[in-house]
Backbone as CSV, one residue per row, in Angstrom:
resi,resn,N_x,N_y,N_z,CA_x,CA_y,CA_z,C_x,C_y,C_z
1,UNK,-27.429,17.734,-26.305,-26.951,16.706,-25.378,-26.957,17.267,-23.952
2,UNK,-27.355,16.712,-22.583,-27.148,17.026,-21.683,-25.712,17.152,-21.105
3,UNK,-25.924,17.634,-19.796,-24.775,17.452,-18.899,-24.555,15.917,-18.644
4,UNK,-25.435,15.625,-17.838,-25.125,14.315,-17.602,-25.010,13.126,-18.640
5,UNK,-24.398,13.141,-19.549,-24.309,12.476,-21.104,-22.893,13.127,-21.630
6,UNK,-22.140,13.865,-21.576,-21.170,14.548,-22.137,-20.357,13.586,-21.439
7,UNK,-19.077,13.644,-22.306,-18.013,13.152,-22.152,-16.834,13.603,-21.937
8,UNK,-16.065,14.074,-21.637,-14.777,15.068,-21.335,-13.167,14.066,-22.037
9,UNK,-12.411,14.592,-22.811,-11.652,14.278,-23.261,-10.273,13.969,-21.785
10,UNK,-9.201,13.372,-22.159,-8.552,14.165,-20.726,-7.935,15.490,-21.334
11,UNK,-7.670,15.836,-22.560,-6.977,17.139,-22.775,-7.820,18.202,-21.862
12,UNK,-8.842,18.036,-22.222,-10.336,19.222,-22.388,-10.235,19.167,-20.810
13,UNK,-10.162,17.750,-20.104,-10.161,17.849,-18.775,-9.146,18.489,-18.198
14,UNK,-7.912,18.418,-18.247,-7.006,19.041,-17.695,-6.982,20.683,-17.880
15,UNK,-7.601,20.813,-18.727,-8.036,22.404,-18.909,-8.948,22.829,-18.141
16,UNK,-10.097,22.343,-17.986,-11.243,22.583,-17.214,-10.540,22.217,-15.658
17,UNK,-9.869,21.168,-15.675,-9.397,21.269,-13.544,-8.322,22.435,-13.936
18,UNK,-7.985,23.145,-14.739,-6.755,23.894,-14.494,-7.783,25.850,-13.796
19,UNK,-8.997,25.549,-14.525,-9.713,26.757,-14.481,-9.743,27.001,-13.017
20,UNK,-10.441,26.510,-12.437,-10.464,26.794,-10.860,-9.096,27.359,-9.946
21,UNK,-8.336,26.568,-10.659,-6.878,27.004,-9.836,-6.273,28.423,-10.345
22,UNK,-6.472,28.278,-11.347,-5.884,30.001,-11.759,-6.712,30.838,-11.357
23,UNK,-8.351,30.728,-10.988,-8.832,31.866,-10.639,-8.491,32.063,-9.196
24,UNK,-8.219,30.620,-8.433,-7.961,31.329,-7.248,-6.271,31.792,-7.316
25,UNK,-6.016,31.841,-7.843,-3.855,32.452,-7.557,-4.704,34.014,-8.161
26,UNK,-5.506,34.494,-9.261,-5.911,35.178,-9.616,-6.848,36.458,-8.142
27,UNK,-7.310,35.444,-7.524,-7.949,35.935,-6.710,-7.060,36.518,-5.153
28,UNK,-6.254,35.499,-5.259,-5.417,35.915,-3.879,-4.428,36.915,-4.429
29,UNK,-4.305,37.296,-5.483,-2.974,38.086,-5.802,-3.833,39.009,-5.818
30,UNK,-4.952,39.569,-6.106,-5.846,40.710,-6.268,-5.729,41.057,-4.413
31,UNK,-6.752,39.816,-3.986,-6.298,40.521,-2.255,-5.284,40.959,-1.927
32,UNK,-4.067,39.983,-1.982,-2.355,40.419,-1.383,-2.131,41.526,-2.388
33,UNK,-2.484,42.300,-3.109,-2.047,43.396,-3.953,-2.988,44.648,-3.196
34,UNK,-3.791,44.480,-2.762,-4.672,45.535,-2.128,-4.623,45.379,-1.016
35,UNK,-3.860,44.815,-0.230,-3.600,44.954,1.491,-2.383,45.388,1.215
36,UNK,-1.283,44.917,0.707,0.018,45.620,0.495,-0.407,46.872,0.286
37,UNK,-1.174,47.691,-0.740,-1.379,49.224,-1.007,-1.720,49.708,0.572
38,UNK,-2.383,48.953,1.006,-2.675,49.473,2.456,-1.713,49.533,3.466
39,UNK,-1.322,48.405,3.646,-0.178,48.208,4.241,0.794,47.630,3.829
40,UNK,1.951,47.978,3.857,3.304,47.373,2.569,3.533,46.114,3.859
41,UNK,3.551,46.324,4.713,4.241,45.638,5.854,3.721,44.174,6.449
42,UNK,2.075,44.225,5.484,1.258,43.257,5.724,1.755,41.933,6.004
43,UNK,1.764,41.412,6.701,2.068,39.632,6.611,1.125,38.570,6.556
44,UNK,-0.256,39.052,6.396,-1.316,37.942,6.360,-1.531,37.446,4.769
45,UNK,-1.221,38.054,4.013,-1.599,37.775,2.133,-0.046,38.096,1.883
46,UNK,1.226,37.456,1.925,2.328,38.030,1.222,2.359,38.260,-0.238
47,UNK,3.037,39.011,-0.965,3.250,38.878,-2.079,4.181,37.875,-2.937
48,UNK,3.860,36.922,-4.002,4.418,36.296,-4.488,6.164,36.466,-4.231
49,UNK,6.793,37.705,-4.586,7.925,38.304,-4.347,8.578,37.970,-3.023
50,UNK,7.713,38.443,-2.020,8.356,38.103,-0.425,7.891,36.819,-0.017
51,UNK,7.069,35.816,-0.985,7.219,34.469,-0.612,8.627,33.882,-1.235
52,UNK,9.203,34.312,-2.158,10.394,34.017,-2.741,11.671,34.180,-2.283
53,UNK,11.603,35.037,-1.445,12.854,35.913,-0.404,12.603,35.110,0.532
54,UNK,11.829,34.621,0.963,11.584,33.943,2.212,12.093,32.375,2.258
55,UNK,11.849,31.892,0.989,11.563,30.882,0.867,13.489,30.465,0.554
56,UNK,14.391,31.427,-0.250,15.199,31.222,-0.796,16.152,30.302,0.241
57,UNK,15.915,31.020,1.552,17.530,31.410,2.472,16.781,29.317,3.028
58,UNK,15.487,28.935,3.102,15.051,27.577,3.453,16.061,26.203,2.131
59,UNK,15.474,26.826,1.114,15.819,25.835,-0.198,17.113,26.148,-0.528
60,UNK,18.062,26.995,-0.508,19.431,26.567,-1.129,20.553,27.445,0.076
61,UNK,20.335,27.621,1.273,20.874,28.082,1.831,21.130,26.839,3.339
62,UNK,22.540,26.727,3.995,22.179,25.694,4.640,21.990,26.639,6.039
63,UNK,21.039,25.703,7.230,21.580,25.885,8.508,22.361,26.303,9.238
64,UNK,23.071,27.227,10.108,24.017,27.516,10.359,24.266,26.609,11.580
65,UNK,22.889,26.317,12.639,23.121,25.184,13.217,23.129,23.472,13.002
66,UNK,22.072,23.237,12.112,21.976,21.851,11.916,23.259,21.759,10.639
67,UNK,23.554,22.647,9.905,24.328,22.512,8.639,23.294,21.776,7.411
68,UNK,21.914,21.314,7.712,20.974,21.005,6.678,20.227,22.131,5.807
69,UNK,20.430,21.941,5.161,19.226,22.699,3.815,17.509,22.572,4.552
70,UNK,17.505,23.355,5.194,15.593,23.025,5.906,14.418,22.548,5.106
71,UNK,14.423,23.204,4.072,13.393,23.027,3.554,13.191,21.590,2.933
72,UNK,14.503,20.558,2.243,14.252,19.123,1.763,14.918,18.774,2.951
73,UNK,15.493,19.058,3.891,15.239,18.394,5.300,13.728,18.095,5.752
74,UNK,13.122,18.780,6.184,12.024,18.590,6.249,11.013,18.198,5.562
75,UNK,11.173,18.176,4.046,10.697,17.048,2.913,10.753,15.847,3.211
76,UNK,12.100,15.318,3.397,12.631,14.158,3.498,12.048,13.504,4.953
77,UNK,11.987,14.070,5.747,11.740,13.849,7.625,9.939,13.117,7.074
78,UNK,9.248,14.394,6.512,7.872,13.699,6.467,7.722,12.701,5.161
79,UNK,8.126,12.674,4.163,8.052,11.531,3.506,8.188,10.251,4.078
80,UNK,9.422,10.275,5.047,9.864,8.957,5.218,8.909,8.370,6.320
81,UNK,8.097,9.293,7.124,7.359,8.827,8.192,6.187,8.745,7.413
82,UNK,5.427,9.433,6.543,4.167,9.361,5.545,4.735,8.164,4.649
83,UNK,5.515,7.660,4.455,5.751,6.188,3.478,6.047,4.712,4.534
84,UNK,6.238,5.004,5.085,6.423,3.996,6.508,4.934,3.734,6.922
85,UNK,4.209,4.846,7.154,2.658,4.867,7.785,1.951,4.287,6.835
86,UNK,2.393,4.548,5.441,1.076,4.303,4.801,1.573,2.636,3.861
87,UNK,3.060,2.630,4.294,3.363,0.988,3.756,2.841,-0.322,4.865
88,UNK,3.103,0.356,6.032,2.307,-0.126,6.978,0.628,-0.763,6.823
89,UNK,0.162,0.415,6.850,-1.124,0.317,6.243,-1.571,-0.186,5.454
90,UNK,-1.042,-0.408,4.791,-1.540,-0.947,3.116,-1.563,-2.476,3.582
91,UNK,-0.257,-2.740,3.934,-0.038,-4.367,4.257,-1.315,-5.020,4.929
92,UNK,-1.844,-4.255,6.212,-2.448,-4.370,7.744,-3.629,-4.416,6.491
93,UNK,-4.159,-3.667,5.504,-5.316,-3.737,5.213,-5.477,-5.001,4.195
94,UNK,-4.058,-5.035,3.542,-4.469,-5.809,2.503,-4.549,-7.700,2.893
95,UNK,-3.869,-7.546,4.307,-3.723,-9.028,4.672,-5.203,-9.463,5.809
96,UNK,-5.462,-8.365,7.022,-6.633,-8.247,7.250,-7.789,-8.058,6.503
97,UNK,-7.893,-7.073,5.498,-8.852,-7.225,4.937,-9.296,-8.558,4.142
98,UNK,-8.612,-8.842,3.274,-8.723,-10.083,2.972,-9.324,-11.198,3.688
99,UNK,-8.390,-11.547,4.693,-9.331,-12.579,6.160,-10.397,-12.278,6.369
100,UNK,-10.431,-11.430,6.813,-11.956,-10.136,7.356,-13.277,-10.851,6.153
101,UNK,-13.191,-10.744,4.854,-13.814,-10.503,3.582,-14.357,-11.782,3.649
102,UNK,-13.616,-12.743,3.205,-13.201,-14.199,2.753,-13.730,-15.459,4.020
103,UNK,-13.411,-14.902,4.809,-14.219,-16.131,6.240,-14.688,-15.341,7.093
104,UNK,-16.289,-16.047,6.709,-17.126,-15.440,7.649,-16.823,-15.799,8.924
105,UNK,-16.681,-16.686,9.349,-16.315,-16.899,10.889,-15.253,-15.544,11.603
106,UNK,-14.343,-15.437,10.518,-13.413,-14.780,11.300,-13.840,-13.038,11.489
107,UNK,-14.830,-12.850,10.191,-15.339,-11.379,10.193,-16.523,-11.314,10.879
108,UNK,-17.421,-12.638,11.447,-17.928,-12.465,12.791,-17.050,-12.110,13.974
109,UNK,-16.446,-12.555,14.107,-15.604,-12.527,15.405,-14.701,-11.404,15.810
110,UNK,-13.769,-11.019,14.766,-13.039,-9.489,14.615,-13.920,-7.930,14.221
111,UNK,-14.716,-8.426,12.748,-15.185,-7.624,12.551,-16.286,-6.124,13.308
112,UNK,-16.495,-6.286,13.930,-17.201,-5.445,15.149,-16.075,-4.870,15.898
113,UNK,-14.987,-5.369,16.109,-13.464,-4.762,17.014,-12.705,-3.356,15.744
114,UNK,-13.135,-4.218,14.547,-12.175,-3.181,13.445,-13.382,-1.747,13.834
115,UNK,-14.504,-2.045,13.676,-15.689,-0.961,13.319,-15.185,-0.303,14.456
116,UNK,-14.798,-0.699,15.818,-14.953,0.166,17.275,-13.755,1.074,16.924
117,UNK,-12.728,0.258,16.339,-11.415,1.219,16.064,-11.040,2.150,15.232
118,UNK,-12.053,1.730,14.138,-12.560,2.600,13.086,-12.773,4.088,13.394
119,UNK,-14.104,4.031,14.714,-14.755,5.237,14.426,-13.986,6.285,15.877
120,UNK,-13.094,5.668,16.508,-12.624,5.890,17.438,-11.811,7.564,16.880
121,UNK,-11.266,8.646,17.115,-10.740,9.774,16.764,-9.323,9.566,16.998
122,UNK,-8.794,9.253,16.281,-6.882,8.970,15.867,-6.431,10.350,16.589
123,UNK,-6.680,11.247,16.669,-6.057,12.445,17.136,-5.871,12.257,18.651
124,UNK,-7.321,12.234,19.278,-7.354,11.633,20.814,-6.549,10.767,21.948
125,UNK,-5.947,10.111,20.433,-4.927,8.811,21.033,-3.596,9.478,20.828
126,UNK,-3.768,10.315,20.212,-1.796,11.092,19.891,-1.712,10.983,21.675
127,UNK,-1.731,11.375,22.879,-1.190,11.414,24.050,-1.126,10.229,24.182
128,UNK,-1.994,9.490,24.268,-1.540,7.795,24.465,0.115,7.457,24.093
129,UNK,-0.148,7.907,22.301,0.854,7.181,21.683,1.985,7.956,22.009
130,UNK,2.074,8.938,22.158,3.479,9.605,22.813,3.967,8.921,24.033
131,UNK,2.596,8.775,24.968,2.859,8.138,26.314,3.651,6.727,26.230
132,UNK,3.050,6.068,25.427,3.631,4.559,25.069,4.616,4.367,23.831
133,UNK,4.647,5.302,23.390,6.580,5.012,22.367,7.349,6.219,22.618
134,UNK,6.953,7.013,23.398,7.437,8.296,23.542,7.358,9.639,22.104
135,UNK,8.552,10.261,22.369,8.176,11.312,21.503,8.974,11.192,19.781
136,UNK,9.389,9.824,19.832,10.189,9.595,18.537,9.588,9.338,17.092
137,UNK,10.140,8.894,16.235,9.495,8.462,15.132,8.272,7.698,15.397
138,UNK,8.408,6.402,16.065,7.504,5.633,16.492,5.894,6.333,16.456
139,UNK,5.813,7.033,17.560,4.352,7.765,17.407,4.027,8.117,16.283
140,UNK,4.823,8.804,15.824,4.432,9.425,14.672,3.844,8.479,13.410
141,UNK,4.538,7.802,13.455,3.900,6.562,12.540,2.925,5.729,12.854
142,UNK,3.150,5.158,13.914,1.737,4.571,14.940,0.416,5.747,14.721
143,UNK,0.395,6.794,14.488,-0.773,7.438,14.721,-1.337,7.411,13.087
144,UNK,-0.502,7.581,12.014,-0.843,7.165,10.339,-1.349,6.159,10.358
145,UNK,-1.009,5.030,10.904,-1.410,3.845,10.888,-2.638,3.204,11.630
146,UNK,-2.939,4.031,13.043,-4.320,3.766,13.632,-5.272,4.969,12.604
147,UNK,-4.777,5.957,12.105,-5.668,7.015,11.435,-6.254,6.403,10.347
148,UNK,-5.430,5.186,9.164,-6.218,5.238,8.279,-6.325,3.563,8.056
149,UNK,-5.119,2.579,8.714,-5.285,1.457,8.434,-6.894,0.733,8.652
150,UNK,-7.627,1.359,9.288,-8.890,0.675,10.163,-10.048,0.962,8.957
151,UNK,-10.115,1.999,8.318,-10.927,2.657,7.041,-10.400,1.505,6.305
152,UNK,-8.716,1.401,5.860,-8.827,0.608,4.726,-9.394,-1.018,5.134
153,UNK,-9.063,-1.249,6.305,-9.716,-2.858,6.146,-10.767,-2.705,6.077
154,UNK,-11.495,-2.244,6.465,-12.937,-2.292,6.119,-13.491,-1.858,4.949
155,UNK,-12.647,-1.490,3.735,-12.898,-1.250,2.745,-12.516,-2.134,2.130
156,UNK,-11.475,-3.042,1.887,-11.138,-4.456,1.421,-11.989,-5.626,1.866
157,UNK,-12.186,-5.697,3.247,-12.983,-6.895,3.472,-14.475,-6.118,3.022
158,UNK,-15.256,-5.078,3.145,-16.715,-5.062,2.316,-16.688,-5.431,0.776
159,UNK,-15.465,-5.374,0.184,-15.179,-5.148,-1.514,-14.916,-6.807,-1.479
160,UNK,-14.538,-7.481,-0.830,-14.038,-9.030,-0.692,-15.115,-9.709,-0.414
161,UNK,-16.076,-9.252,0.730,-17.199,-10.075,0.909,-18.446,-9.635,-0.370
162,UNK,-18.107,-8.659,-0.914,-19.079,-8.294,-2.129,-19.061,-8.728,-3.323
163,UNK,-18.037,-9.633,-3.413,-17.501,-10.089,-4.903,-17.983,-11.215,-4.669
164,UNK,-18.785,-11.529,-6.461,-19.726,-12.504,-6.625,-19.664,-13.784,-6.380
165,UNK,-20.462,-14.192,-5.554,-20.602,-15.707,-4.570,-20.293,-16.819,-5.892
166,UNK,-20.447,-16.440,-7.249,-20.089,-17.446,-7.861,-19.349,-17.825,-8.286
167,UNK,-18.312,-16.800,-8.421,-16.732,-17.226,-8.266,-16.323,-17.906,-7.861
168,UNK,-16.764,-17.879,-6.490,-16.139,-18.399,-5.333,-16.639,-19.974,-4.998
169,UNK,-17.583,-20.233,-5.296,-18.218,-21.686,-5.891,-17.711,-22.581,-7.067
170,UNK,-17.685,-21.473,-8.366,-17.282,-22.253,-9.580,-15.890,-22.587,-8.924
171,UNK,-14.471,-21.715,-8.437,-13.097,-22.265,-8.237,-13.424,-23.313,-7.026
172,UNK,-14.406,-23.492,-6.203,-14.409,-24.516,-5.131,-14.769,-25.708,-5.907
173,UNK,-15.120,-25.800,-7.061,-16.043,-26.512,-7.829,-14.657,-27.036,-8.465
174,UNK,-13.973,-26.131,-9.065,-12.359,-27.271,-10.021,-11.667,-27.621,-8.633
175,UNK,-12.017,-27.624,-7.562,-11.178,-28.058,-6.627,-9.647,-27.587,-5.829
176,UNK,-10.306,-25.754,-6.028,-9.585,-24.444,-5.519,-9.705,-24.860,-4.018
177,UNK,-8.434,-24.848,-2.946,-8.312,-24.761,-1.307,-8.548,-23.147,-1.083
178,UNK,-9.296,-22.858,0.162,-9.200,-21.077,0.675,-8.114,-20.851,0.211
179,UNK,-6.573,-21.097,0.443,-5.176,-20.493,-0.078,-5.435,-20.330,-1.546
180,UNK,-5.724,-20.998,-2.248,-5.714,-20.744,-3.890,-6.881,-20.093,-4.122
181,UNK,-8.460,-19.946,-3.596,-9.186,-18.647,-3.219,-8.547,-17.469,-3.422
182,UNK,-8.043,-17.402,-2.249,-7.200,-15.928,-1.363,-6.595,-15.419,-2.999
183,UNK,-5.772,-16.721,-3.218,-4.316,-16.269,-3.887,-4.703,-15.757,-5.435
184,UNK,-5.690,-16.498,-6.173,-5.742,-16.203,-7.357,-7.550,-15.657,-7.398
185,UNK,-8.332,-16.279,-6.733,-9.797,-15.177,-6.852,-9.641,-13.710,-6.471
186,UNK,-9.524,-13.702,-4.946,-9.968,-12.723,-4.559,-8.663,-11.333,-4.723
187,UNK,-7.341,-12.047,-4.492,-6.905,-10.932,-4.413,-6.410,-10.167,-5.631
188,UNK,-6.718,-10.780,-6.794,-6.264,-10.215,-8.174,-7.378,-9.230,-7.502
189,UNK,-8.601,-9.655,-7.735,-9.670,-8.111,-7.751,-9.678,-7.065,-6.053
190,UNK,-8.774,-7.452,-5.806,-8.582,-6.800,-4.443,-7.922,-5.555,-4.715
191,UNK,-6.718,-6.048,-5.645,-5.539,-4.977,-5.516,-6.303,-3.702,-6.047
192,UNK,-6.614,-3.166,-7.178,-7.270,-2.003,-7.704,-7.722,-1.086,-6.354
193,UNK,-9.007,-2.360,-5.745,-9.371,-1.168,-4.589,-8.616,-0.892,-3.997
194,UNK,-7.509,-1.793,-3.385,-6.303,-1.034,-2.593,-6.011,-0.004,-2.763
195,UNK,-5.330,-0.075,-4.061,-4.674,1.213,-4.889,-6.023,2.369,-4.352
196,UNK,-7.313,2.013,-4.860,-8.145,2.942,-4.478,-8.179,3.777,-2.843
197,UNK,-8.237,2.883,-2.226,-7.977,3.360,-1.034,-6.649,3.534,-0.219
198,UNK,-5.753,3.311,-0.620,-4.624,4.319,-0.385,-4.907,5.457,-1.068
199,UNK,-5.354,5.635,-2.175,-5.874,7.295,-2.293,-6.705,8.299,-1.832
200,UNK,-7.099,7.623,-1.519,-8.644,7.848,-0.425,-8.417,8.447,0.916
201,UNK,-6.565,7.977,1.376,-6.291,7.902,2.917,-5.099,8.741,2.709
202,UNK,-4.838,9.023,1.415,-3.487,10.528,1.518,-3.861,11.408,2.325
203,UNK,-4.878,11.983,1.716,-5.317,13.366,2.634,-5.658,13.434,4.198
204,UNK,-6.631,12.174,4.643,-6.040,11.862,6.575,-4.688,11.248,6.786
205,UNK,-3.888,10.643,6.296,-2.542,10.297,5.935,-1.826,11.943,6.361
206,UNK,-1.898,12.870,5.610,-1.011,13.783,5.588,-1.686,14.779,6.963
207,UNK,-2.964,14.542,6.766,-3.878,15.467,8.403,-2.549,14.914,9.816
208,UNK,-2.922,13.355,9.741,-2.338,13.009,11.254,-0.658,13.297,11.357
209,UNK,0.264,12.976,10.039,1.542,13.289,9.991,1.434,15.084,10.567
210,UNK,0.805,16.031,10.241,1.295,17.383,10.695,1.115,17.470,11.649
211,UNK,-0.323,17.268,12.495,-0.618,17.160,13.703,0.919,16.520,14.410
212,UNK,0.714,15.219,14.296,2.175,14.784,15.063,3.618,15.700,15.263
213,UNK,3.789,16.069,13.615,4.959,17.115,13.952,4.858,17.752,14.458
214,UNK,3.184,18.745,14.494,3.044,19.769,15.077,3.515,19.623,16.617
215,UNK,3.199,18.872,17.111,3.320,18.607,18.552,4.387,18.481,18.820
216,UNK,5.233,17.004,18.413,6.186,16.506,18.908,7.597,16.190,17.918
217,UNK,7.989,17.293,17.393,9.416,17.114,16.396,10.217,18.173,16.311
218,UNK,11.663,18.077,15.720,12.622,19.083,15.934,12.663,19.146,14.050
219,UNK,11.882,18.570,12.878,12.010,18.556,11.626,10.387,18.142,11.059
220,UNK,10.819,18.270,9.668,9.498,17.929,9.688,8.615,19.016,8.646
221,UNK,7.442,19.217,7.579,7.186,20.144,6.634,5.819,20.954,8.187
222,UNK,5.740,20.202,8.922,4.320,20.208,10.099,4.939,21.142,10.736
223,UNK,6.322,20.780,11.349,6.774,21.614,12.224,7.064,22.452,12.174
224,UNK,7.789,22.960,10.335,8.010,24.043,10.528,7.089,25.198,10.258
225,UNK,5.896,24.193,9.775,4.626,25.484,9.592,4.705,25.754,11.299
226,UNK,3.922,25.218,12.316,4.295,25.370,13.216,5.418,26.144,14.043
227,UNK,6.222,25.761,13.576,7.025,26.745,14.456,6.882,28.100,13.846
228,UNK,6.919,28.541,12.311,6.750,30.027,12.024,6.032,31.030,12.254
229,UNK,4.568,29.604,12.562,3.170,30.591,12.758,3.442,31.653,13.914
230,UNK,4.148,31.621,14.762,4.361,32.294,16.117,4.740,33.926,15.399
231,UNK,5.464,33.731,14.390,5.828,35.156,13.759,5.018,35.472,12.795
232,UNK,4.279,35.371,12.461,3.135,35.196,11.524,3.778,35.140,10.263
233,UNK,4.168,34.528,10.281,5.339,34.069,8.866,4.578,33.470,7.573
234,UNK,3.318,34.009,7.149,2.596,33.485,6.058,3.847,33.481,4.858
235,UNK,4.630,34.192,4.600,5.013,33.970,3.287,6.203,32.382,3.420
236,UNK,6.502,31.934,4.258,7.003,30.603,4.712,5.924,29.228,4.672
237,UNK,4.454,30.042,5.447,3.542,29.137,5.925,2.877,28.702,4.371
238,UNK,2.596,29.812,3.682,1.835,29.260,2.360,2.721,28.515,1.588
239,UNK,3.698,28.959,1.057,4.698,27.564,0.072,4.838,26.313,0.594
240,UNK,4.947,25.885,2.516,4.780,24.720,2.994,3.328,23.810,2.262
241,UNK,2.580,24.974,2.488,1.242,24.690,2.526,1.013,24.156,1.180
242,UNK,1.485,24.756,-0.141,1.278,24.642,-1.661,2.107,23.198,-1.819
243,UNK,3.285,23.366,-1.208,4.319,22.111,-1.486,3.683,20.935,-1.053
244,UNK,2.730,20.921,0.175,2.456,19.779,0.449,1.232,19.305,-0.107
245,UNK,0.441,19.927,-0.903,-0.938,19.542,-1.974,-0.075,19.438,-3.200
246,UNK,1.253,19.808,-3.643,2.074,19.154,-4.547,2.559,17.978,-4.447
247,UNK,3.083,18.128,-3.361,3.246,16.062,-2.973,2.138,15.369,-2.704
248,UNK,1.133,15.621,-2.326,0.181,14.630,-2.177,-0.432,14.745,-3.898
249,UNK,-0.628,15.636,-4.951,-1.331,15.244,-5.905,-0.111,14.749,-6.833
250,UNK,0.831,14.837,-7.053,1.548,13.750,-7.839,1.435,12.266,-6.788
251,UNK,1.824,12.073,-5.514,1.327,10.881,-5.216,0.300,10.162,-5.648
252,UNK,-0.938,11.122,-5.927,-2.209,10.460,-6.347,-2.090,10.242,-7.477
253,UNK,-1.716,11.209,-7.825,-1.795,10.819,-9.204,-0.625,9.358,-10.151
254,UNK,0.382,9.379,-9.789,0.996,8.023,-9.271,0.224,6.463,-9.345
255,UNK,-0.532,6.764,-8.040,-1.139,5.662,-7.792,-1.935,5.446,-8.696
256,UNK,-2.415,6.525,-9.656,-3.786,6.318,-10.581,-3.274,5.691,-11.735
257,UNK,-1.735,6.494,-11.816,-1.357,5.923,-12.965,-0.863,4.346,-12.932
258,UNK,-0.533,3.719,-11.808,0.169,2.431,-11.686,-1.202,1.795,-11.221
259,UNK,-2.447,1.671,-11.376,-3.506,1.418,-11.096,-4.140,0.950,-12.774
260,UNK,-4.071,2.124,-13.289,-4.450,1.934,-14.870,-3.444,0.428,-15.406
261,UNK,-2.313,1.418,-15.315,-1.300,0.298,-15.936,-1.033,-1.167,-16.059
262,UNK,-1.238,-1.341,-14.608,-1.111,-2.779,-13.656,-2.798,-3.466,-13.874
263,UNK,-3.385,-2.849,-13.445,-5.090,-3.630,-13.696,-5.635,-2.975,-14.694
264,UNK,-5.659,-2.657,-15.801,-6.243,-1.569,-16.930,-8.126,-2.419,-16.921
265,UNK,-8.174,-3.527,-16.745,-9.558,-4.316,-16.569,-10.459,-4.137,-15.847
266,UNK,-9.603,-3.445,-14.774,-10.742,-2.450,-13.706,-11.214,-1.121,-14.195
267,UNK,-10.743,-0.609,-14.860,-10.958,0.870,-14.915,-11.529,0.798,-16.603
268,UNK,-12.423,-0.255,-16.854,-12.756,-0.442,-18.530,-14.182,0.550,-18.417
269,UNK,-14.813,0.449,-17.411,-16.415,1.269,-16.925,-15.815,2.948,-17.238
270,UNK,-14.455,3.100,-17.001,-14.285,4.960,-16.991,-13.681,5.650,-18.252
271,UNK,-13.560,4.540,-19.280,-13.714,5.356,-20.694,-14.375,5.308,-21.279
């Protein structure tokens, strides 16, 4: 049997994505074990050990100034601005896109404005958006929301205008209005891709949230990579770093699972 013909169980799969990851913890502990022999004092590869010491006095020790626990302080700070940005988003795509998809008139007329905003660099505009909401939450969320809302409409309205013209005839045909269109054609088969593309937009989702902290916050998982780097504080900087590809892959994985669950009719092509 070929490669391209094999089938992967998910057990077998979760074994096979697990391979890659152990060789690299395998691989960095070999480096950070042979720069320590060199230098005990090293701070660029810490050792598992002095990421743990480091990490302790963040996770169960409080502030002496804020009186907060830092480390789910700063959990909590970017969740709530990464769930705001991307509830935002979702809405902006799923109600634009839709329009966008569904009447051509209106995706003549807008559509070319989404594409300009689209390809425009979300980072570029962080001074804008500081300039015009200042340095508060606001920006910070405004910039999630120009970063990925513009990708997703245009991924709903191409998936909306791509769905088969005869649908959309036969329900005009029992005497379906655009509202009962919208409501029962298009957007049952809408939602899946949603789900799809909010997954799609975690990873620039979580890019523009650090950037922002980086710049402009007193909390935050961004900031405090940021602020440590100055001491070269890798054994702080990498657990930020691990924690936050931990929250983003149970998020995804989340969405995959309430994706299956909720539309299981979409996903009949992937078993």
């Amino acid at each position: 049997m070929r490669w391209v013909d094999r089938r992967i169980g998910r057990t077998n799969s979760l074994l096979l994505g697990a391979i890659p990851i152990l060789l690299l913890i395998l691989v960095y502990l070999f480096l950070a074990v042979a720069r320590n022999e060199i230098n005990p004092a090293d701070k660029i590869l810490p050792l598992p050990g002095a990421m743990v010491d480091a990490m302790r006095a963040l996770v169960f020790e409080r502030d002496p100034l804020s009186g907060r626990h830092l480390f789910w302080a700063d959990t909590l700070a970017s969740l709530q601005r990464l769930g705001l940005g991307l509830a935002i988003s979702t809405a902006s795509a799923l109600l634009v896109g839709l329009v966008l998809g569904l009447l051509p008139p209106v995706r003549a007329t807008f559509g070319m404005l989404v594409t300009g905003i689209a390809v425009i660099p979300p980072i570029a505009l962080l001074p804008i958006l500081f300039i015009a909401f200042g340095l508060g939450e606001t920006a910070k969320v405004a910039l999630i929301v120009i970063g990925i809302a513009p990708f997703m409409i245009r991924d709903i309205a191409a998936h909306t205008a791509a769905l088969p013209r005869e649908q959309i005839i036969k329900a005009q045909t029992l005497g379906a209005s655009t509202w009962q269109l919208a409501l029962r054609v298009v957007l049952p088969q809408a939602m899946p891709r949603l789900i799809q593309a909010v997954r799609l937009s975690l990873g620039p989702a979580w890019v523009f949230l650090i950037s922002a902290e980086a710049i402009a916050a007193d909390i935050g998982l961004g900031y405090r990579i940021f602020l440590v780097r100055r001491y070269l504080a890798m054994d702080v900087i990498l657990p930020y770093v691990a924690w936050i590809a931990i929250l983003a892959a149970i998020t995804d994985l989340l969405l995959s699972w309430s994706s299956r669950r909720l539309f299981g009719w979409a996903h009949r092509a992937e078993r």
